[in-house]
Backbone of each chain as nested JSON, in Angstrom:
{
  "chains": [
    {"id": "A", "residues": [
      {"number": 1, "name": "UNK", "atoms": {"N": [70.316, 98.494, 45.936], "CA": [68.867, 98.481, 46.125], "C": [68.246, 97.577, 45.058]}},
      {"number": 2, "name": "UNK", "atoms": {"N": [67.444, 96.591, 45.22], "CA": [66.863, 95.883, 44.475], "C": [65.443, 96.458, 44.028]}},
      {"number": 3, "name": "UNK", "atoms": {"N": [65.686, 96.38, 42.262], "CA": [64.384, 96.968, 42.08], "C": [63.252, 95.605, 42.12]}},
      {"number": 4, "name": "UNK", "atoms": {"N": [62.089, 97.149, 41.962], "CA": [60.886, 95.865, 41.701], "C": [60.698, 95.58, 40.402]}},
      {"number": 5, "name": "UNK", "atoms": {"N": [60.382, 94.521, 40.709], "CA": [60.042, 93.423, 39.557], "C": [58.631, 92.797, 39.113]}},
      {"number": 6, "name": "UNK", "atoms": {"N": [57.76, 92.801, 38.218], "CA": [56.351, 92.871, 37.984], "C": [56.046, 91.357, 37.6]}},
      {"number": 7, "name": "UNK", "atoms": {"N": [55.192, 90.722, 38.811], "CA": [55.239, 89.577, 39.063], "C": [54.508, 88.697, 37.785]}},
      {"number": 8, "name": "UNK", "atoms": {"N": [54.613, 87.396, 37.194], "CA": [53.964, 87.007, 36.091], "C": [52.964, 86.401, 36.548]}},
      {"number": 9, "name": "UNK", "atoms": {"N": [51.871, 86.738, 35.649], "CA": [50.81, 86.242, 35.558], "C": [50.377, 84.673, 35.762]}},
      {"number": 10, "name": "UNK", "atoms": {"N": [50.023, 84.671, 37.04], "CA": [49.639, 82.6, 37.205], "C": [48.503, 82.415, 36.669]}},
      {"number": 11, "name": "UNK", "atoms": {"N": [48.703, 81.277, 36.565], "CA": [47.391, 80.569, 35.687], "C": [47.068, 78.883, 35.687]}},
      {"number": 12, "name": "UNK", "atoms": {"N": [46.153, 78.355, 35.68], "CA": [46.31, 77.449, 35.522], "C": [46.362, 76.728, 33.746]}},
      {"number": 13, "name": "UNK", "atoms": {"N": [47.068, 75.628, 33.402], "CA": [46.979, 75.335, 32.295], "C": [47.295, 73.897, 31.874]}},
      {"number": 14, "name": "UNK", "atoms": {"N": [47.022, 73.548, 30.579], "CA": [46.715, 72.375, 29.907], "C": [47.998, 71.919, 29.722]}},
      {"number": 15, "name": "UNK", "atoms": {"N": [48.325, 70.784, 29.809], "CA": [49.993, 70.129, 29.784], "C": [49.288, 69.356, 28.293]}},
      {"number": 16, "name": "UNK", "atoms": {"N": [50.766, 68.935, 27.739], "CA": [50.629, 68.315, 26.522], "C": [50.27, 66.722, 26.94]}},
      {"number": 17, "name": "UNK", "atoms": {"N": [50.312, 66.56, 27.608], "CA": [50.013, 65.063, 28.582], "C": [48.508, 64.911, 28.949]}},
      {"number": 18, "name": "UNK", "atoms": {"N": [47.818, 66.015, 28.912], "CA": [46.089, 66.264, 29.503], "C": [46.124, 66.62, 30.986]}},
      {"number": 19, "name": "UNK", "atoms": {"N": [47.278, 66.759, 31.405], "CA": [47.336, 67.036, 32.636], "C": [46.787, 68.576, 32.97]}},
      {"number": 20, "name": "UNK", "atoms": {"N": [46.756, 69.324, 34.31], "CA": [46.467, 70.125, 34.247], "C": [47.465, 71.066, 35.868]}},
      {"number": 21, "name": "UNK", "atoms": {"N": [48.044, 72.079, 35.421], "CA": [48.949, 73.153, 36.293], "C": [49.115, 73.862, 36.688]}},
      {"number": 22, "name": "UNK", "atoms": {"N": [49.121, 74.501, 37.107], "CA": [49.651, 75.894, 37.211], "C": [50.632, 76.456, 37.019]}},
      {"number": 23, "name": "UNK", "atoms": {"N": [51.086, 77.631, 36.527], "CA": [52.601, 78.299, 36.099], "C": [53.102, 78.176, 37.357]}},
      {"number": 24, "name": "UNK", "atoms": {"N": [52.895, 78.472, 38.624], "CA": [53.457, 78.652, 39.799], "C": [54.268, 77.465, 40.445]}},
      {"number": 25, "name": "UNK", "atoms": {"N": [53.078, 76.274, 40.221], "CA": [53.924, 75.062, 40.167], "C": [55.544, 74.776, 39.358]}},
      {"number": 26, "name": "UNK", "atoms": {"N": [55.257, 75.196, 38.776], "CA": [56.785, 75.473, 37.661], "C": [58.271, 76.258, 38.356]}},
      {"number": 27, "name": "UNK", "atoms": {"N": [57.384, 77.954, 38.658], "CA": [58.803, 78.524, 39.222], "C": [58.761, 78.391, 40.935]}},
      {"number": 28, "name": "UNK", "atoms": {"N": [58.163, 77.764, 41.38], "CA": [58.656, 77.662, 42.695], "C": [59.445, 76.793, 42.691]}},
      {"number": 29, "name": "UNK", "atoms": {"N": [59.441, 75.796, 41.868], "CA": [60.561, 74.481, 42.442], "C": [61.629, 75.425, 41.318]}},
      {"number": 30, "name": "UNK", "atoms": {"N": [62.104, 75.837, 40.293], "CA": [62.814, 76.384, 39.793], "C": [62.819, 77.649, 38.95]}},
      {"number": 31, "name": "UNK", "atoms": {"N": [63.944, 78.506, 38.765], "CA": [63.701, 79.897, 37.648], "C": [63.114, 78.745, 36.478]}},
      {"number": 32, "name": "UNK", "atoms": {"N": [62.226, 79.861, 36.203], "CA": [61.936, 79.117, 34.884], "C": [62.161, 80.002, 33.46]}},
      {"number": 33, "name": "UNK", "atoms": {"N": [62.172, 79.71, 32.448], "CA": [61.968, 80.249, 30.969], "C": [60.655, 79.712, 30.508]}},
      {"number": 34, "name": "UNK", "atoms": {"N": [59.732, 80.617, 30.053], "CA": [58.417, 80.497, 29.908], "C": [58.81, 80.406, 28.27]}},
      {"number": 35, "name": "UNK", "atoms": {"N": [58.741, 79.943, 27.33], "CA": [59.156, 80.44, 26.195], "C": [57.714, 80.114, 24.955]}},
      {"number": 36, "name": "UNK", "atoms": {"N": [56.95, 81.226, 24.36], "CA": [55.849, 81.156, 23.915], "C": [56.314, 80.824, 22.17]}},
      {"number": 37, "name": "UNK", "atoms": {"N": [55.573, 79.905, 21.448], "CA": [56.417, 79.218, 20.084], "C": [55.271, 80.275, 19.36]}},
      {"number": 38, "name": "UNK", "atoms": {"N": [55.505, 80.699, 18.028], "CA": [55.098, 80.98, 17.151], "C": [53.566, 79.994, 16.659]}},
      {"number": 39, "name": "UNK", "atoms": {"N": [54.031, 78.614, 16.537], "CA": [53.317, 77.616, 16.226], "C": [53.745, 76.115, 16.208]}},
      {"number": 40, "name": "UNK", "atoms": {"N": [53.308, 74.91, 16.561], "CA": [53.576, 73.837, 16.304], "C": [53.819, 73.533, 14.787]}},
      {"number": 41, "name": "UNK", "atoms": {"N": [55.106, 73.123, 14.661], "CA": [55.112, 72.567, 13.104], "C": [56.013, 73.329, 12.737]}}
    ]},
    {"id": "B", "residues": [
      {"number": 1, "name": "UNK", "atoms": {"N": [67.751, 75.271, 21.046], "CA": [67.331, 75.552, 22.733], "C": [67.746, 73.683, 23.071]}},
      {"number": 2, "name": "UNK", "atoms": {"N": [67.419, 72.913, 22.375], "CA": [67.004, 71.84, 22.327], "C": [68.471, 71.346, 22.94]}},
      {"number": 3, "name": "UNK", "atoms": {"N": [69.755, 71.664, 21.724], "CA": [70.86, 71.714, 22.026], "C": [71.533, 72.582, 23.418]}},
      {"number": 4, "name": "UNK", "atoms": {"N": [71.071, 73.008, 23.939], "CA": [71.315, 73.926, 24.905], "C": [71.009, 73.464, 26.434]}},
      {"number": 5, "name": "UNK", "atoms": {"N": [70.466, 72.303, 26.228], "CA": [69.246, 71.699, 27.18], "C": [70.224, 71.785, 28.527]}},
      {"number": 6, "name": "UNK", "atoms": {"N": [71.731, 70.906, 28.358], "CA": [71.857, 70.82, 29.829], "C": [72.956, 72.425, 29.911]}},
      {"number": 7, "name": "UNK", "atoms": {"N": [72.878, 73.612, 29.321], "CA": [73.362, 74.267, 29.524], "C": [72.61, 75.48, 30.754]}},
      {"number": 8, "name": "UNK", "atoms": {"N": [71.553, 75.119, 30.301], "CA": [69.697, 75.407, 31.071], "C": [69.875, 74.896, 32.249]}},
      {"number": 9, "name": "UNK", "atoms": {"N": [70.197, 73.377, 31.897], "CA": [70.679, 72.979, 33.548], "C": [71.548, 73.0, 34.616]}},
      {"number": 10, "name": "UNK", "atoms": {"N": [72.486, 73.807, 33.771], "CA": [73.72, 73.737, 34.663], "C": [73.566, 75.163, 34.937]}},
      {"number": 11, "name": "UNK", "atoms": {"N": [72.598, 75.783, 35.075], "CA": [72.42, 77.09, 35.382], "C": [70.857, 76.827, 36.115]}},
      {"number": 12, "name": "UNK", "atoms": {"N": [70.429, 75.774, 36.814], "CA": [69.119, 75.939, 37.152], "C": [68.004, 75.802, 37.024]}},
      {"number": 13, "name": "UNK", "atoms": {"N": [67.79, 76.242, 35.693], "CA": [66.74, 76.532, 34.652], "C": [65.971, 75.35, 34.281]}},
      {"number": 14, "name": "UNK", "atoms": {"N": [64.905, 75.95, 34.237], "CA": [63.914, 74.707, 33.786], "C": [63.444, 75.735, 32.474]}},
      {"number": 15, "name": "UNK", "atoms": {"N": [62.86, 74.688, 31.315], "CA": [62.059, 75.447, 30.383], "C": [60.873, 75.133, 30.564]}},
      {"number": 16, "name": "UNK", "atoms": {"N": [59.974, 75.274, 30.022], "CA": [58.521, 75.098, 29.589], "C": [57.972, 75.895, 28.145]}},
      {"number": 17, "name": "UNK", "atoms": {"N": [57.779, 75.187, 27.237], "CA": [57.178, 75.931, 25.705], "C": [55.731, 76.084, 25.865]}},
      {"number": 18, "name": "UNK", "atoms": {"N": [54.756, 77.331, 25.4], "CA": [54.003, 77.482, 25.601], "C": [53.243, 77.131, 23.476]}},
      {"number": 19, "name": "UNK", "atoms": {"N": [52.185, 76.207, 23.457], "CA": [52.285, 76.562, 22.316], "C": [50.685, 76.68, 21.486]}},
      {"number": 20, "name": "UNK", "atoms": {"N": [50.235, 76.408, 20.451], "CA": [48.985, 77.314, 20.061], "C": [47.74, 76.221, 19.871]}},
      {"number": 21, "name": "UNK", "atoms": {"N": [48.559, 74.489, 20.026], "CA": [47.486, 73.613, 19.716], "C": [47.073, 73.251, 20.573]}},
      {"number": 22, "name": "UNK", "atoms": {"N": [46.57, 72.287, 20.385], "CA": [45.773, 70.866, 21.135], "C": [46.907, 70.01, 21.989]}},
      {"number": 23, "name": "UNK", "atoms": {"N": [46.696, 68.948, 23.069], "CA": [47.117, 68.793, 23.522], "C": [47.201, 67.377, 22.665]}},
      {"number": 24, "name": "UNK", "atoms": {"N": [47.625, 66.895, 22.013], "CA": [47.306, 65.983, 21.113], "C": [48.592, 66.617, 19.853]}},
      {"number": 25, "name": "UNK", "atoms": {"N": [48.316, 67.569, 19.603], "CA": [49.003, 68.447, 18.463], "C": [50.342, 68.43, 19.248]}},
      {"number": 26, "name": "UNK", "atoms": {"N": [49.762, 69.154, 20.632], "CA": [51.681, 69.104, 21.338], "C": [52.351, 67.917, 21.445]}},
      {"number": 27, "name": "UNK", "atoms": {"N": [52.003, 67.217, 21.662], "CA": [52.511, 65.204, 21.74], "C": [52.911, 65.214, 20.64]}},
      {"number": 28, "name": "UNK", "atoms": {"N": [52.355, 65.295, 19.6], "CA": [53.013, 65.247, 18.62], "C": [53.909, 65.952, 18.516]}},
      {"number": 29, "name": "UNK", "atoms": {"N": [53.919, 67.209, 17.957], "CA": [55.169, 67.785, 18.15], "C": [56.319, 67.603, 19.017]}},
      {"number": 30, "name": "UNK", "atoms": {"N": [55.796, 67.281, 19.972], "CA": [57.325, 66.68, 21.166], "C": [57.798, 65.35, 20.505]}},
      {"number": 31, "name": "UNK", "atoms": {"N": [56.851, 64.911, 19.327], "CA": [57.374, 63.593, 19.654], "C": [58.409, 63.795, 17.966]}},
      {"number": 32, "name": "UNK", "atoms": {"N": [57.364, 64.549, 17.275], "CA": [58.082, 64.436, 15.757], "C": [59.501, 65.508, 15.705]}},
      {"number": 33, "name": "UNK", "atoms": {"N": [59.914, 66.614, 16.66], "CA": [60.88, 67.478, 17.277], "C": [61.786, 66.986, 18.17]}},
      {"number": 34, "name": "UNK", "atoms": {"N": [61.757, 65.44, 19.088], "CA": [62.617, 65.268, 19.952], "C": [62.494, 65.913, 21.312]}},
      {"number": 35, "name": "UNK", "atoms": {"N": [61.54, 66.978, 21.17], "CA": [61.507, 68.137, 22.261], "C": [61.619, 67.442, 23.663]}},
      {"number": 36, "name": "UNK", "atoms": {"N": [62.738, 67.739, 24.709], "CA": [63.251, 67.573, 25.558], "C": [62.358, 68.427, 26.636]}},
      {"number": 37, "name": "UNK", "atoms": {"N": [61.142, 69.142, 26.534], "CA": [60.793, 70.152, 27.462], "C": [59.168, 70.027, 27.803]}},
      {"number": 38, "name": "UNK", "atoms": {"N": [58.694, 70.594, 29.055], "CA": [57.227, 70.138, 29.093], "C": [56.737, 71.079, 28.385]}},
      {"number": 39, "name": "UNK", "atoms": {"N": [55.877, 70.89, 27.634], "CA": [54.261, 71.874, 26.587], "C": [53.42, 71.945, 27.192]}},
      {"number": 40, "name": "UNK", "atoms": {"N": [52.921, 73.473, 27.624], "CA": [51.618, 73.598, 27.428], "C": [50.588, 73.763, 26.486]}},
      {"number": 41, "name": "UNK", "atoms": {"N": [49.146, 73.451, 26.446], "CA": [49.034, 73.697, 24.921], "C": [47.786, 74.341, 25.291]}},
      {"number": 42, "name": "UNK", "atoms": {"N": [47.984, 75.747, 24.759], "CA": [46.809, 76.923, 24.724], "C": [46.663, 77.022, 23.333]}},
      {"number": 43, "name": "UNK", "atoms": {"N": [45.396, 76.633, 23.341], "CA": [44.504, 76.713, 21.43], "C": [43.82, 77.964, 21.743]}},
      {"number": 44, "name": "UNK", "atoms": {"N": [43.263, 78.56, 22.973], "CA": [42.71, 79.658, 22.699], "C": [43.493, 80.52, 22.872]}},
      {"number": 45, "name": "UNK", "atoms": {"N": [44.729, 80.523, 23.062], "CA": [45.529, 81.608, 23.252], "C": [45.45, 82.865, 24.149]}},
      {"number": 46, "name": "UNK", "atoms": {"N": [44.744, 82.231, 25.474], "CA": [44.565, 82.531, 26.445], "C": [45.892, 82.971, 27.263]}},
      {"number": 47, "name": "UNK", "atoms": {"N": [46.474, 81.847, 27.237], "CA": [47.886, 82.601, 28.14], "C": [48.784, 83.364, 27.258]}},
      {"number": 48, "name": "UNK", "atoms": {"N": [48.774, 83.321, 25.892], "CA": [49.658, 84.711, 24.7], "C": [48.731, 85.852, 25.846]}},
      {"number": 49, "name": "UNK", "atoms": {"N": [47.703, 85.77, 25.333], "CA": [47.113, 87.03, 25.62], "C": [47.373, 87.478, 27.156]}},
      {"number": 50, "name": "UNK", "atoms": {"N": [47.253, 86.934, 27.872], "CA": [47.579, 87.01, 29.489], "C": [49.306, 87.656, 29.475]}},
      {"number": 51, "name": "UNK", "atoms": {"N": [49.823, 87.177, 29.028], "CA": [51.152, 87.852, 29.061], "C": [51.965, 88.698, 27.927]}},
      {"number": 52, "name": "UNK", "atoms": {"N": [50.674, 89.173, 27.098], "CA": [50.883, 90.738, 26.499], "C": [51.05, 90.3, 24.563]}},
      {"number": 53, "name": "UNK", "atoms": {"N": [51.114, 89.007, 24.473], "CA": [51.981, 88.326, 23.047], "C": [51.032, 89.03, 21.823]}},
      {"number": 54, "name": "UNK", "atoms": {"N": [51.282, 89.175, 21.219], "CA": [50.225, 90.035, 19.684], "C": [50.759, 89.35, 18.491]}},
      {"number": 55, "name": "UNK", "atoms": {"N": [49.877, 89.724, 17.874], "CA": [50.011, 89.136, 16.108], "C": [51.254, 89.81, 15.881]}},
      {"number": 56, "name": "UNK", "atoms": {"N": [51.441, 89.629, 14.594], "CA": [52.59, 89.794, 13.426], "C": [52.05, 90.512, 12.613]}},
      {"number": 57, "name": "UNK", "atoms": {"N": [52.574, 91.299, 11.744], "CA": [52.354, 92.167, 10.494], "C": [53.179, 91.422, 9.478]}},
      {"number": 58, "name": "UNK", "atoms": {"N": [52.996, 91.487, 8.104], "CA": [53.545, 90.954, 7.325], "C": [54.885, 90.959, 6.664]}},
      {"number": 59, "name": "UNK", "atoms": {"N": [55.464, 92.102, 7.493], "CA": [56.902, 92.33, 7.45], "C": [57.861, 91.517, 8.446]}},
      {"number": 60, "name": "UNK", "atoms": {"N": [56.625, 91.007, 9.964], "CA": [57.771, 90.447, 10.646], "C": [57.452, 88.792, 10.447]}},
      {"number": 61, "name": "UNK", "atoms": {"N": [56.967, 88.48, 9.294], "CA": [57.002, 87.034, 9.369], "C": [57.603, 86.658, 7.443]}},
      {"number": 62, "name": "UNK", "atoms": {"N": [57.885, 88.425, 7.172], "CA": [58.209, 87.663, 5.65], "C": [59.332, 88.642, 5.536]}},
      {"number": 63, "name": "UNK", "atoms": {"N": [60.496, 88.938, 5.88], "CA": [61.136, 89.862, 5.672], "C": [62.204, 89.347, 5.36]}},
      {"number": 64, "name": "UNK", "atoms": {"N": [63.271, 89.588, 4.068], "CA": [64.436, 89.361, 3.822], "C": [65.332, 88.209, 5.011]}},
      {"number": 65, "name": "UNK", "atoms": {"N": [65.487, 88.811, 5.958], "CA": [66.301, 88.23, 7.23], "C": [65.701, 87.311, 7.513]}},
      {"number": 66, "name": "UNK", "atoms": {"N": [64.356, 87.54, 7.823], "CA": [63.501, 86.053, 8.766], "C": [63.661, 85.008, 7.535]}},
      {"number": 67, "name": "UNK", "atoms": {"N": [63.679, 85.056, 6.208], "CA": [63.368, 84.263, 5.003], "C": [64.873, 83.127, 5.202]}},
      {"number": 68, "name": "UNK", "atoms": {"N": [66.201, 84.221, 4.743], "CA": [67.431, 83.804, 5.217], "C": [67.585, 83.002, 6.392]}},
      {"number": 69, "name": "UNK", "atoms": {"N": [67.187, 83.336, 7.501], "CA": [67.547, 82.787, 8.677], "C": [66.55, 80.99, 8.359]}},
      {"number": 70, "name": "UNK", "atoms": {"N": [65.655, 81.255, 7.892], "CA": [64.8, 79.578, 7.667], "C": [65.495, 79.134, 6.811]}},
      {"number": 71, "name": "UNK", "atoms": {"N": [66.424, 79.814, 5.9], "CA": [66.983, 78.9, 4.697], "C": [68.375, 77.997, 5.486]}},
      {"number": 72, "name": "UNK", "atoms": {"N": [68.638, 78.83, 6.547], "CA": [69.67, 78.423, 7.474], "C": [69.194, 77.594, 8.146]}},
      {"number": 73, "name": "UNK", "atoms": {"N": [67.977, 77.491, 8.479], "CA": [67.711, 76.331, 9.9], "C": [67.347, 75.545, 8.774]}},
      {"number": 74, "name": "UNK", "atoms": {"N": [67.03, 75.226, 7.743], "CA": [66.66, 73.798, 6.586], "C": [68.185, 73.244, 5.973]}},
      {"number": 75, "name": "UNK", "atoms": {"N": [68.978, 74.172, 5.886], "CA": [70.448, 73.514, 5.792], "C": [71.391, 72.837, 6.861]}},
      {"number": 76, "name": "UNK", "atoms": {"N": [70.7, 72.953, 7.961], "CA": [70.807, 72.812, 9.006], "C": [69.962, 71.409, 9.403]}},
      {"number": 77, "name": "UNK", "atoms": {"N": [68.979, 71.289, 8.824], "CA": [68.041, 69.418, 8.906], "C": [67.255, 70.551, 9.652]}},
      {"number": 78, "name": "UNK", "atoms": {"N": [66.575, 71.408, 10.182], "CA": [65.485, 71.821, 10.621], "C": [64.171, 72.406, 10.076]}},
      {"number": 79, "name": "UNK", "atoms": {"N": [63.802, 70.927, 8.92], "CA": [62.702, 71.313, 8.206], "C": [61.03, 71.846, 8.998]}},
      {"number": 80, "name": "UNK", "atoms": {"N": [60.74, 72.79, 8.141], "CA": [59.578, 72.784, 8.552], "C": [57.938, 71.879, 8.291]}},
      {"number": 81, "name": "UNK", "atoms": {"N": [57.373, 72.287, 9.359], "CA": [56.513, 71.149, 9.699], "C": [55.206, 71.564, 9.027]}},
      {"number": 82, "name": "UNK", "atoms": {"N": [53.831, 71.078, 8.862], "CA": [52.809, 71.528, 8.534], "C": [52.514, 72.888, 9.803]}},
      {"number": 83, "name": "UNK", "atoms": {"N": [51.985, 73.722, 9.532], "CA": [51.943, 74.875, 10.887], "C": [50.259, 74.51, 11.462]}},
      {"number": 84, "name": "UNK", "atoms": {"N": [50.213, 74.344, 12.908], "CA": [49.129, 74.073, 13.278], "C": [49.232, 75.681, 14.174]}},
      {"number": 85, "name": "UNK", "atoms": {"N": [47.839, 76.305, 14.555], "CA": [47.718, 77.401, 15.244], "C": [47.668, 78.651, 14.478]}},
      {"number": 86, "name": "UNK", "atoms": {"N": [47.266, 79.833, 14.811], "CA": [47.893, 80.957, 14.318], "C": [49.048, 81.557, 13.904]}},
      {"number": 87, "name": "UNK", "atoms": {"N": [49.192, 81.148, 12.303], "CA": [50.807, 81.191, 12.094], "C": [50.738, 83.169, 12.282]}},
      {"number": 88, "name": "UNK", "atoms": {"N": [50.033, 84.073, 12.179], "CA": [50.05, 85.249, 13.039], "C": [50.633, 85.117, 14.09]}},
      {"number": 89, "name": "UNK", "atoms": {"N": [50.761, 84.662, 14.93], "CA": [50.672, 84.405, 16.631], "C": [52.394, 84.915, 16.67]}},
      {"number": 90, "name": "UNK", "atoms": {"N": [53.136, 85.818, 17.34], "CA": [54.359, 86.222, 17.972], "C": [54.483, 85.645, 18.825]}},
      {"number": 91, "name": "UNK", "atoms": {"N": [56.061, 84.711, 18.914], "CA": [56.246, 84.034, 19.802], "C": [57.041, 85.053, 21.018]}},
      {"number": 92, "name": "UNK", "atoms": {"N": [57.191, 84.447, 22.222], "CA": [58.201, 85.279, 23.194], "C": [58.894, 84.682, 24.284]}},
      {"number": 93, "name": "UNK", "atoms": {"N": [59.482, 85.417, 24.91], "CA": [59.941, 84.385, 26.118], "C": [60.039, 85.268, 27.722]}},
      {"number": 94, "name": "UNK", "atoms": {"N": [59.43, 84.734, 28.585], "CA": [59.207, 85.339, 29.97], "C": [60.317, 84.038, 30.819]}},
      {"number": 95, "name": "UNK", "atoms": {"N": [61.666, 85.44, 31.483], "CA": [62.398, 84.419, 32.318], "C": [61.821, 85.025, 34.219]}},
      {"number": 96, "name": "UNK", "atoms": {"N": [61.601, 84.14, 34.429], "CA": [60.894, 84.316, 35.599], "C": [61.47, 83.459, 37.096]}},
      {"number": 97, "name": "UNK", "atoms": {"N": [61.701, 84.135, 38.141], "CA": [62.604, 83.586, 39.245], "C": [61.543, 82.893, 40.126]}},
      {"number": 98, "name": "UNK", "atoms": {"N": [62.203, 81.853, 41.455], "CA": [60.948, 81.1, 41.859], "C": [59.748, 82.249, 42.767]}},
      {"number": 99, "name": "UNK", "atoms": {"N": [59.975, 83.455, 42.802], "CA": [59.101, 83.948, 43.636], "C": [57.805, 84.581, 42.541]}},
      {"number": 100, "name": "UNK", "atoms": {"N": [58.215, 84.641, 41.432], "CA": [56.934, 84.54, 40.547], "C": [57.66, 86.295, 39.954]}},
      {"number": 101, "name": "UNK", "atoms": {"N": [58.475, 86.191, 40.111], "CA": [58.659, 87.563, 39.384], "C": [59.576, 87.47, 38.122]}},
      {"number": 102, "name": "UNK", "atoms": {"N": [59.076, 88.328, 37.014], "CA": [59.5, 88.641, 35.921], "C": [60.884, 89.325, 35.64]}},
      {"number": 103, "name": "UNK", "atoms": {"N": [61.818, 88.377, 35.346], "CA": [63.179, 89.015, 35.237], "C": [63.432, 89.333, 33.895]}},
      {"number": 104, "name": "UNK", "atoms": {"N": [63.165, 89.128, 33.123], "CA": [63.495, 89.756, 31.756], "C": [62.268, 89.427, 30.839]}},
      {"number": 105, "name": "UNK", "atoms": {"N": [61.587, 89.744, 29.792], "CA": [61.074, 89.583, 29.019], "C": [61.11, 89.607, 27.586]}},
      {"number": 106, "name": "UNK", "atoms": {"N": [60.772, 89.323, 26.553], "CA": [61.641, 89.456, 25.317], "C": [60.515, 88.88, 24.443]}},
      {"number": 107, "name": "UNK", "atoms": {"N": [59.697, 89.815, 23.851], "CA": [58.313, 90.321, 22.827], "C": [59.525, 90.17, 21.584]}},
      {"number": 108, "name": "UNK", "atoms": {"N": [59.338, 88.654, 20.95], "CA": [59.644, 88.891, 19.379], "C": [59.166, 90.196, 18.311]}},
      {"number": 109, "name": "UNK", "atoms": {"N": [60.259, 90.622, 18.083], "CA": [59.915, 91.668, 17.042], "C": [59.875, 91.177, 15.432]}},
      {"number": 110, "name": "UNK", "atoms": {"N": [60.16, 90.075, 15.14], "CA": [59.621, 89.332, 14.365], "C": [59.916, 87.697, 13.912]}},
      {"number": 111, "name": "UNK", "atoms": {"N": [59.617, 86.798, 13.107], "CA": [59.385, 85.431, 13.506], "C": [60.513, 84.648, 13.664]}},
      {"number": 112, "name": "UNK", "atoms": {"N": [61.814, 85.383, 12.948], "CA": [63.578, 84.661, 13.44], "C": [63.838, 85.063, 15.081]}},
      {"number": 113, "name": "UNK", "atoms": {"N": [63.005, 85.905, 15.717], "CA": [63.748, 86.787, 16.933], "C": [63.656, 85.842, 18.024]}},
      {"number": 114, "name": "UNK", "atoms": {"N": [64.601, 85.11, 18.469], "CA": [64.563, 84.532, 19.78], "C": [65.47, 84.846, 20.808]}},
      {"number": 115, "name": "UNK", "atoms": {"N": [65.0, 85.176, 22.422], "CA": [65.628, 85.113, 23.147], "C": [66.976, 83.974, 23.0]}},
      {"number": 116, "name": "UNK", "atoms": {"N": [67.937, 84.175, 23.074], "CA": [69.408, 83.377, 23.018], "C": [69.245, 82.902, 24.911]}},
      {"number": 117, "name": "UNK", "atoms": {"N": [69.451, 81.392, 24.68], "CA": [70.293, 80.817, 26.001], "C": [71.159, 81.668, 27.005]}},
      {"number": 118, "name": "UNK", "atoms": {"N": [71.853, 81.908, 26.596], "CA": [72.749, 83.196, 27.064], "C": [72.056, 83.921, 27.504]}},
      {"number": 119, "name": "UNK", "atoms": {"N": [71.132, 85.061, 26.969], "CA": [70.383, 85.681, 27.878], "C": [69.643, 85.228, 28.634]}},
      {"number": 120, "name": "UNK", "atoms": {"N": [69.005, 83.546, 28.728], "CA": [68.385, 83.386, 29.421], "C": [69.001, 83.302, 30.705]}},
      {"number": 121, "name": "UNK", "atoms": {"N": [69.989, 82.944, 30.635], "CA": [70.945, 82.319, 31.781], "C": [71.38, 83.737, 32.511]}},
      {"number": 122, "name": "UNK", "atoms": {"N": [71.902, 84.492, 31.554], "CA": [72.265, 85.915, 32.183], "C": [71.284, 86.188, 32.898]}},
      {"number": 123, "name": "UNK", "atoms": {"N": [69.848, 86.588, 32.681], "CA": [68.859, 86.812, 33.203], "C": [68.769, 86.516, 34.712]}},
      {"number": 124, "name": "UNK", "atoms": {"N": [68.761, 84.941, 34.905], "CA": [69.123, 84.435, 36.194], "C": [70.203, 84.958, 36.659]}},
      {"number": 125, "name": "UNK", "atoms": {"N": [71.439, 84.628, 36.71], "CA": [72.861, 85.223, 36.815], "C": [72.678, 87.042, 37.453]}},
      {"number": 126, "name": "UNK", "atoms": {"N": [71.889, 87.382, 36.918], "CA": [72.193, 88.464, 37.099], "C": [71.172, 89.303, 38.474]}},
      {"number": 127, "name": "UNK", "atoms": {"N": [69.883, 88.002, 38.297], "CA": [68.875, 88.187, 39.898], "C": [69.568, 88.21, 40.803]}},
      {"number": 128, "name": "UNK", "atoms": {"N": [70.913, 87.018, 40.825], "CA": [71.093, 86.475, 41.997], "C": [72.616, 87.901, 42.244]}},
      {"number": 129, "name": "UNK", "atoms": {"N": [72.766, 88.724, 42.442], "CA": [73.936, 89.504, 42.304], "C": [73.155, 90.788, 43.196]}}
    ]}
  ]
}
């Protein structure tokens, strides 16, 4: 039985390029790793 | 992670770093890091907050281990940089499959704690079963 799984939060957002996305754009074409940094630097 | 890059790929995986500056600040950083991965760059820390991320206390960003473990990544050539953002800010990592669902999650418990490759990959590996 497959459990459920608590879907992530979409959003749209700012690319380091000025571009602009959505998270969804991301894992539909692949699994993704979202990975949040502490800080630049 | 950086080193890990086509191990990510040979399992699927795409990354994306989420991080605390300017989009200007992230260019840079991709550029002065080598970083192999796309940045988003949340200064208001809009998407931390959207997916649960919280400050630090002063034990999980100065503690014996986390201190050690930086003395290891500088012997290593992984100096540190000027810190732009909330050096408060807990980093984390959300592995997530293409239907938008959350397969593992992993809330740093303090500023050495990173999800390992390995689990990321397991993570996947283990949806598809």
């Amino acid at each position: 039985m497959r459990s459920e799984k608590m879907l992530a939060p979409n959003a749209e957002v700012l690319m380091a390029d000025g571009s602009r996305k959505t998270l969804s754009e991301f894992w539909r074409s692949k699994p993704l790793a979202l990975i949040f940094l502490r800080h630049f630097g | 992670m950086r080193r890990d890059k086509s191990k990510l790929e040979q399992a699927g995986i795409q990354v994306v770093l989420v991080g605390l500056g300017t989009p200007a600040e992230a260019l840079e950083f991709s550029r002065q890091f080598s970083v192999p991965f796309p940045i988003i760059a949340d200064p208001g820390k809009d998407l931390y907050r959207t997916y649960g991320l919280k400050r630090a206390n002063f034990m999980q960003l100065a503690s014996p281990a986390i201190l050690l473990k930086g003395l290891k990544g500088m012997r290593e050539g992984y100096l540190p940089g000027r810190p732009q953002g909330d050096v408060l800010q807990m980093p984390g990592t959300f592995v997530i499959d293409r239907e938008g669902r959350i397969l593992h999650s992993h809330f740093a418990q303090n500023a050495a704690d990173h999800l390992s490759v390995d689990a990321i990959v397991a993570a996947i590996a283990k949806s598809a079963t």
